[in-house]
Phi, psi and omega in degrees: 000168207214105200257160205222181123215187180138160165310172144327110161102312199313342171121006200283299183281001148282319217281269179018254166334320191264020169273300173215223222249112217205130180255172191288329161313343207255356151297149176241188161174139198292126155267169184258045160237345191324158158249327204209137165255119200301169139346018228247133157320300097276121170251113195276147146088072171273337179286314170328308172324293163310320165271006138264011159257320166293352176280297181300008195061011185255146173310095201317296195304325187309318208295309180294329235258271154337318189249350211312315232277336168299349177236042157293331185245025188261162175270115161258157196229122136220197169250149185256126213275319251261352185252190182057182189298125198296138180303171183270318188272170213241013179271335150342291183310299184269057128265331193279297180323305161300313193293333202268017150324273178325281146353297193279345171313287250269305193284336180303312174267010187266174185244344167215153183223135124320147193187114163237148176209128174061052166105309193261125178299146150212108213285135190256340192215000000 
């Protein structure tokens, strides 16, 4: 598995793509009603994922706990939430404490972790 992170915009899903040889069809991406997440080659914007199961009161890490071993050969993307100012509200706040749950599950079991900004990869694992 392969975990991606980075700001808004930054390029994290051409990075992807230019890791191996994977066309824009074999992508997915998260809305925040998702319930369940397919199968997918890469799946981007996994923090929507997240902020719906924080809506739903249910838990992140569990749900990655439960599910990791379906995405040992997937790309995962998300955006990182975790700076600027912590939000007010408060279901806000714990989608932001989940994501970075989650995350840190998530970059712990991957076999490569990635952090893009303006473009540029930087391999963290």
């Amino acid at each position: 598995m392969i975990f991606i992170t980075g700001g808004a915009y930054q390029g994290k899903t051409a990075f992807a793509l230019s890791l191996e040889d994977i066309r824009q069809t074999e992508v997915f991406s998260c809305d925040a009603q998702l319930r369940v997440l397919p199968d997918a080659r890469v799946v981007t914007h996994i923090e929507r994922f997240h902020l719906s199961l924080t809506r739903r009161g249910l838990p992140t890490v569990e749900y990655w706990q439960e599910n990791i071993d379906r995405f040992s050969d997937a790309i995962l993307i998300a955006d990182d939430i975790s700076c600027g100012v912590v939000p007010m509200d408060p279901v806000e706040r714990a989608w932001r404490e989940a994501c970075g749950q989650a995350n840190a599950f998530i970059a712990a079991r991957a076999d490569r972790v990635y952090r893009v900004f303006c473009g540029l990869a930087v391999r963290l694992k």
